[in-house]
C-alpha positions as CSV (number, residue, x, y, z in Angstrom):
1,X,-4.1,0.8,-4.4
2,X,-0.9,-0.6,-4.8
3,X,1.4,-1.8,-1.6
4,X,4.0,0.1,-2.5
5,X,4.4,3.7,-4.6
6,X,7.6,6.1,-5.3
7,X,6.8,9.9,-4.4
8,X,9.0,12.3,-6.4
9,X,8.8,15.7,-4.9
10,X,12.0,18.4,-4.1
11,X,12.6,17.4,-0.8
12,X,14.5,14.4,0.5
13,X,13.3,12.2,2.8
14,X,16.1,11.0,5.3
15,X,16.8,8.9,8.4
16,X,14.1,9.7,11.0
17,X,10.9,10.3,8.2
18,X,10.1,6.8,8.0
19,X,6.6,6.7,9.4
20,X,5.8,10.1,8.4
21,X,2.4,10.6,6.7
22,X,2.0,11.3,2.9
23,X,-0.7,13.3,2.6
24,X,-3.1,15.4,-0.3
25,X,-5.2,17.9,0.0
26,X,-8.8,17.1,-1.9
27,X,-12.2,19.1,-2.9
28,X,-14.9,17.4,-0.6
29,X,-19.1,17.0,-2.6
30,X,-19.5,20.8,-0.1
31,X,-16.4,22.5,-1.8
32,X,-14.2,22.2,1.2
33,X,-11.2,21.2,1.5
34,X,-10.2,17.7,3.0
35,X,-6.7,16.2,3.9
36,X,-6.1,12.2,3.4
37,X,-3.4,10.0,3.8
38,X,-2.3,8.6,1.2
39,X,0.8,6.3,2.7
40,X,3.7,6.3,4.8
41,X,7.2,7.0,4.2
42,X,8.9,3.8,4.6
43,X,12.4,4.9,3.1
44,X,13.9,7.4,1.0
45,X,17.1,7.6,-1.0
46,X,20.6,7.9,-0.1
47,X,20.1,11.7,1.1
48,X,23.8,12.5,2.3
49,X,24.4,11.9,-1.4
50,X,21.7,14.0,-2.9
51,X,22.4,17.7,-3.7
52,X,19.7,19.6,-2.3
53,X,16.4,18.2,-3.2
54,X,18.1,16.7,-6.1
55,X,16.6,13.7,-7.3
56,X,14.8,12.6,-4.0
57,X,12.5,9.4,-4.3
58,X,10.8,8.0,-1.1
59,X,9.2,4.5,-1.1
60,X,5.7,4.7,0.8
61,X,4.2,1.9,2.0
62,X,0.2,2.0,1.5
63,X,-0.9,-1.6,2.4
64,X,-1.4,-0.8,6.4
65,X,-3.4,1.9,5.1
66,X,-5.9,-0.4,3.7
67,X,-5.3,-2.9,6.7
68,X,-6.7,0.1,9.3
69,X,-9.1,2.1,6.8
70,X,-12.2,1.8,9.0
71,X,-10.4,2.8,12.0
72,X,-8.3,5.7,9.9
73,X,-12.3,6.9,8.7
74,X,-13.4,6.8,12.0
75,X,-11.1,8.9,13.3
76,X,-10.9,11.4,11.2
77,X,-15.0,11.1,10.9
78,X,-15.7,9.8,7.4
């Protein structure tokens, strides 16, 4: 995993997201549904400038992930 990714999706991500979780949902070996995350937001584009949804990017930041994946697994009782 890379420390750093670009998530392109139709919402913006503004002041007050960085932090916020970026998460999937995945098929478990049972067939039921798990959610992991993936990274955090760390900053997003210049969102008073975007048009609604219009070309937002959001930089993630995936490296503390890695740092705390034991305790992350732990928790959420991987």
């Amino acid at each position: 995993m890379k420390p750093e990714a670009c998530n392109a999706t139709d919402k913006n991500a503004c002041s007050g997201d960085s932090g916020g979780g970026i998460i999937s949902r995945f098929l478990d070996d049972n067939r039921d549904h798990r959610y992991f995350l993936l990274g955090m937001t760390s900053f997003g584009s210049d969102c008073i400038h975007l048009s609604a949804g219009n070309e937002a990017r959001a930089q993630i930041y995936t490296g503390i992930i890695n740092q705390h994946h034991d305790d992350i697994s732990s928790f959420i009782g991987l």
